[in-house]
PAVEX-975018 format. One record per residue: residue in one letter; x, y, z of N, C-alpha, C in turn. Coordinates in steps of 0.2 Angstrom, whole numbers, padded with zeros to 4 digits, always signed. Layout:
N
aXYZXYZXYZ...
end
This chain:
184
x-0134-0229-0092-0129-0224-0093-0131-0217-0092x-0139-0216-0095-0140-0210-0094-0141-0207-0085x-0143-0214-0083-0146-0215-0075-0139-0213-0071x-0133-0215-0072-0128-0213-0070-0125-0205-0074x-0125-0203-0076-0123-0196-0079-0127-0192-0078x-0134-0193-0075-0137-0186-0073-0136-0183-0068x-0134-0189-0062-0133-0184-0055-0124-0177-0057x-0121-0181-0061-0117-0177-0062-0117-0173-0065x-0123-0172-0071-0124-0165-0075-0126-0161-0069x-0130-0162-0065-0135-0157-0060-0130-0154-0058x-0125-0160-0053-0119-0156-0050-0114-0151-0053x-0114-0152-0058-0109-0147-0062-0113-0142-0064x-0119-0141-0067-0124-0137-0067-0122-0130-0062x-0123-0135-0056-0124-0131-0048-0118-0127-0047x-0112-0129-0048-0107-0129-0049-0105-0121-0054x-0106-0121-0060-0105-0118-0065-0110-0113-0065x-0113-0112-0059-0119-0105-0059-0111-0099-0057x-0116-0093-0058-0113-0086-0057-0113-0083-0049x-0108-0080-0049-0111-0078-0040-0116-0074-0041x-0117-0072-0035-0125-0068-0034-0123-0059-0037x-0130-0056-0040-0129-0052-0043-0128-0047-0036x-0122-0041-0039-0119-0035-0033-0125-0029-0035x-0131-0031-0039-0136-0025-0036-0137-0021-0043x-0140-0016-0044-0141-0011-0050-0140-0003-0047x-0138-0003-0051-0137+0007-0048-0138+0012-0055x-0139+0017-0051-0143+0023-0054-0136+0030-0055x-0135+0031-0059-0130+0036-0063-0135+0043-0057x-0131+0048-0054-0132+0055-0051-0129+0059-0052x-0123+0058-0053-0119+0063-0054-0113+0061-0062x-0110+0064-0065-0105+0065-0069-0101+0070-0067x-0095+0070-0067-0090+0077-0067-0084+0077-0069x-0081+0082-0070-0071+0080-0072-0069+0082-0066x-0065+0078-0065-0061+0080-0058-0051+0078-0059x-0045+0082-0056-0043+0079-0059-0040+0076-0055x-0039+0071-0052-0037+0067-0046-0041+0062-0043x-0041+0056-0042-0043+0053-0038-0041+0055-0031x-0047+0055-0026-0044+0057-0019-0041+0054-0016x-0036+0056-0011-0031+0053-0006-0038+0050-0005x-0034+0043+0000-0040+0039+0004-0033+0037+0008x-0033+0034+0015-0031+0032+0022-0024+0027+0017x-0028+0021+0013-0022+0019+0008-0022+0021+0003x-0019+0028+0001-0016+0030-0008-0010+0029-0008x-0006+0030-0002+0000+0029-0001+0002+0022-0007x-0001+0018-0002+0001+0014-0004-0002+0009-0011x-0007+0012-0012-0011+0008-0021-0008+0011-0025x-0007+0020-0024-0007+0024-0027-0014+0028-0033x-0013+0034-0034-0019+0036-0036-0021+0037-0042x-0014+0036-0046-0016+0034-0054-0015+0043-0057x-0011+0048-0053-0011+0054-0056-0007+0055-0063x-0004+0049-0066-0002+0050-0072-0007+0050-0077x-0012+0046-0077-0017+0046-0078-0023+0050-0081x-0024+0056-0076-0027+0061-0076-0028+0065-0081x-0034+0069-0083-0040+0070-0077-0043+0063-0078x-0047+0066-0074-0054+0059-0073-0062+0061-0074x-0064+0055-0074-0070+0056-0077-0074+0054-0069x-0076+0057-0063-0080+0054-0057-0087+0054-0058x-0089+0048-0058-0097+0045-0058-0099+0042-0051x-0105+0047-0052-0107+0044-0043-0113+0040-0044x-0114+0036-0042-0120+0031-0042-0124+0030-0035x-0130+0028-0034-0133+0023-0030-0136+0017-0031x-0139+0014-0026-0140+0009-0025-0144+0006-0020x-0149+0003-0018-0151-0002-0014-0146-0006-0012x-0142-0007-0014-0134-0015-0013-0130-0011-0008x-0128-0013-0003-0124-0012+0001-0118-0017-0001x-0111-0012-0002-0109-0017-0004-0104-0019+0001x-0102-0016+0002-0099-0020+0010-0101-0025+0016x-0109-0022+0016-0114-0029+0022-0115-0035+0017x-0118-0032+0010-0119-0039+0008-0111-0043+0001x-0108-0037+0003-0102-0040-0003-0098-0043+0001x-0092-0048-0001-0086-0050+0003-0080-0046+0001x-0078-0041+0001-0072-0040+0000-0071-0041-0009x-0065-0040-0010-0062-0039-0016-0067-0037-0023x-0068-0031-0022-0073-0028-0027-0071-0022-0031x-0070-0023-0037-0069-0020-0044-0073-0015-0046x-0069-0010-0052-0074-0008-0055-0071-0009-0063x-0075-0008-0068-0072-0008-0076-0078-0005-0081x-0073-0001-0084-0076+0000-0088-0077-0004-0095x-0083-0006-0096-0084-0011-0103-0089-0009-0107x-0089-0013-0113-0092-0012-0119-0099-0011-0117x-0103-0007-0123-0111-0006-0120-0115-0012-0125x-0111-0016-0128-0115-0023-0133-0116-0027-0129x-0119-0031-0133-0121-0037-0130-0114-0042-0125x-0108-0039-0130-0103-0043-0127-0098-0036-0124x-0096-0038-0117-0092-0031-0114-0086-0034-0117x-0083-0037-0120-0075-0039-0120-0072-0031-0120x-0072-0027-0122-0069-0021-0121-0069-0018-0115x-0064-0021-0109-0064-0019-0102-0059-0015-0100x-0058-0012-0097-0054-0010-0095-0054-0007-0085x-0049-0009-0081-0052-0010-0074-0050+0000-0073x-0053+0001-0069-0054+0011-0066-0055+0009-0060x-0052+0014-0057-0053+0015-0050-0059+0016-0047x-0062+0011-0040-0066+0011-0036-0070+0005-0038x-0075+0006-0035-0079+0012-0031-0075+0011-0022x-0078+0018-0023-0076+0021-0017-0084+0022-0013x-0083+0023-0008-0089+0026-0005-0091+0033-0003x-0096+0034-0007-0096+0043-0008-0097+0047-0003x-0092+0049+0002-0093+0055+0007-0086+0057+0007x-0087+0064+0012-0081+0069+0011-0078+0067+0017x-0071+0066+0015-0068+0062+0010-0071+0056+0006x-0071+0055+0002-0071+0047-0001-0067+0042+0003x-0071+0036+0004-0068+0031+0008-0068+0024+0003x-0062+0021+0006-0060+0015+0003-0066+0010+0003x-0069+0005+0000-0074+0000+0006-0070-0003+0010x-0066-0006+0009-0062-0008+0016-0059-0004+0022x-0062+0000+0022-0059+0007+0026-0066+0006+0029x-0074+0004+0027-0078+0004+0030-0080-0001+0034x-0085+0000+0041-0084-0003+0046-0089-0010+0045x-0095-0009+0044-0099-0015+0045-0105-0013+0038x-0107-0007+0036-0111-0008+0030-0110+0002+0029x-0113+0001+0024-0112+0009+0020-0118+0014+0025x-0115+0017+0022-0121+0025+0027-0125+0027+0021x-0131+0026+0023-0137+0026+0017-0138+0036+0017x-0140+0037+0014-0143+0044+0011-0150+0045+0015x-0153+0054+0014-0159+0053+0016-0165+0047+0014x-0162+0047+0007-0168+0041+0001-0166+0035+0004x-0161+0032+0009-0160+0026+0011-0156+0022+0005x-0151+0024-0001-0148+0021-0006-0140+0024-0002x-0137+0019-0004-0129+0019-0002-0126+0022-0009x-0122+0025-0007-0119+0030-0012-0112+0027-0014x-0109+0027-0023-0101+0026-0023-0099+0031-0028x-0094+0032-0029-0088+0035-0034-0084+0030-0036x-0085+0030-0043-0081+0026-0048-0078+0031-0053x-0071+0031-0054-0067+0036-0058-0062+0033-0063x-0062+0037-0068-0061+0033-0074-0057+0036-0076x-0051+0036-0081-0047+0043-0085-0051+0042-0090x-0050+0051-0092-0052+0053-0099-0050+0049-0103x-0045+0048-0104-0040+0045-0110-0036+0038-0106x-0034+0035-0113-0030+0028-0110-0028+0027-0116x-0022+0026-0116-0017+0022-0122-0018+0015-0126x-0016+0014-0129-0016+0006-0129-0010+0005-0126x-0012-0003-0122-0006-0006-0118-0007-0015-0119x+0000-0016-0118-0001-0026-0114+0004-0025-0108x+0000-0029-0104+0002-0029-0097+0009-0035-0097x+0012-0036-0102+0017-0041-0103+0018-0043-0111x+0022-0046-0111+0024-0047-0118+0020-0053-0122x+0016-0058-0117+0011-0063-0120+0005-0061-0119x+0004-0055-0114-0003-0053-0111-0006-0049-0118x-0014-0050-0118-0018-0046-0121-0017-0040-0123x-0018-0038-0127-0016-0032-0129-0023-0027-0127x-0023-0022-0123-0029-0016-0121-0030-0012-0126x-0035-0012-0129-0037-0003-0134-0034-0001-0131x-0034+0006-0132-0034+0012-0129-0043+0017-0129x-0044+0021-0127-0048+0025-0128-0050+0032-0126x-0053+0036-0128-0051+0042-0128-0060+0045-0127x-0065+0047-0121-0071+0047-0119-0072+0054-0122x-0068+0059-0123-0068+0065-0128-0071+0063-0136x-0070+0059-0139-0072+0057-0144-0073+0052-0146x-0077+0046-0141-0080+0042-0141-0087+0044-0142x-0090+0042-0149-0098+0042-0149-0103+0038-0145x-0100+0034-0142-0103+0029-0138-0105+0033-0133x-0111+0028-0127-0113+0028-0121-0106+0026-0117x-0106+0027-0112-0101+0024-0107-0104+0018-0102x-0100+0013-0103-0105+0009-0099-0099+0004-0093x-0102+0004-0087-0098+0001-0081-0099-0002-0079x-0096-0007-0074-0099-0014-0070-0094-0013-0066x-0098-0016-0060-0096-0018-0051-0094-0025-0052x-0088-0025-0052-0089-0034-0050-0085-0037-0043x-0085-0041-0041-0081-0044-0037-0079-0052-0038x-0073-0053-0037-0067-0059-0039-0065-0063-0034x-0065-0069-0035-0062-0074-0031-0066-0078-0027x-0073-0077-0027-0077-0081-0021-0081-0087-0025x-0082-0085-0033-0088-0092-0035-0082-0094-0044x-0085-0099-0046-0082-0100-0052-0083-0093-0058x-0088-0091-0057-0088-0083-0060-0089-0079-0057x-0086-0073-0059-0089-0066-0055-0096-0064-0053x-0095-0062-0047-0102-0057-0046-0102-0049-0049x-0106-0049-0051-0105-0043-0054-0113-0040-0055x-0113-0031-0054-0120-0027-0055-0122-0028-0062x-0128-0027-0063-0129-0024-0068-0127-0017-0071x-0127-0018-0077-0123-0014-0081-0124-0004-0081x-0120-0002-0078-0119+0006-0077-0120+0009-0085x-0124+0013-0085-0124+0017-0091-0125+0025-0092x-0119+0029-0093-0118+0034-0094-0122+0038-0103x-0126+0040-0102-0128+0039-0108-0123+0048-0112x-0122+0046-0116-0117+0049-0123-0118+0059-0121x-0126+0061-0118-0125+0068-0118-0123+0069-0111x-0124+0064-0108-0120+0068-0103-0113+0067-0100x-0111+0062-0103-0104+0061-0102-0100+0068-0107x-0106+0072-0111-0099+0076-0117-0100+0084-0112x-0108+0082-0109-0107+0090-0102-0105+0089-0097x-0100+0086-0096-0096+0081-0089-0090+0085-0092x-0088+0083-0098-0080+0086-0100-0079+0091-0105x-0087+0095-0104-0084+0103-0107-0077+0107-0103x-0074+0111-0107-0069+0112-0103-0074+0119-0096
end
């Protein structure tokens, strides 16, 4: 019995792994901005101006996430514990040049900096309400980055290609500088 059940623990094992990790990135910038910028498709995603302002976080990265990601790539802001259940999805990343570009707007891999790191924007609102996306859906905290004591912490992930997400290790805004980011 056991001779026969082991080929299929491995297989499920193999099965049941995570996708590959989307990389680590390095917090450069914070700032308040009030707009997420046009990009080629705002028309049509739209920019989330109801929402406003924003919290814009520039990151880099050795990951290139376009040459080595596949498409459909997220960003969220989530919990700094051990467990992130506190998620909530924010706009980007983008690819950090003037203008900001879509990643699907990019051709074959991101354009490195002098330091050879590819650069993103990921933008957040100040504030968020509680909401449920439907009447049986989860209900979202709200939260409000003005008067959160916490760090802020975010993740890159990307959906749809393994049994679980690939996803960065975890973005960390640490608490002082997120409160000199939204002096007024």
């Amino acid at each position: 019995m056991i001779r026969r059940a082991a080929p299929m623990a491995v297989a499920l094992a193999a099965l049941s792994g995570c996708g590959p990790s989307l990389g680590s990135y390095e917090v450069t910038d914070v700032r308040l901005v009030n707009a997420v910028p046009d990009t080629e498709d705002s028309a049509m995603l739209g920019r989330g101006e109801e929402y406003g302002p924003f919290v814009r976080v520039e990151v880099r990265s050795e990951f290139d996430l376009i040459a080595e990601g596949n498409g459909n790539i997220y960003a969220d802001k989530i919990g700094c514990g051990i467990f992130d259940d506190d998620t909530h999805m924010i706009f980007g990343p983008l690819a950090a040049d003037d203008p900001p570009v879509e990643l699907f707007d990019v051709e074959h891999a991101m354009r490195r900096d002098q330091a050879g790191f590819a650069r993103y924007y990921l933008y957040l609102p100040v504030s968020s309400p509680t909401w449920q996306s439907h009447s049986t859906g989860p209900i979202q905290p709200g939260y409000d980055l003005r008067v959160d004591p916490d760090d802020l912490c975010l993740k890159i992930f990307q959906a749809g290609y393994f049994i679980t997400e690939s996803r960065s290790d975890t973005i960390r805004v640490p608490r002082e500088t997120l409160t000199e980011a939204l002096k007024p």
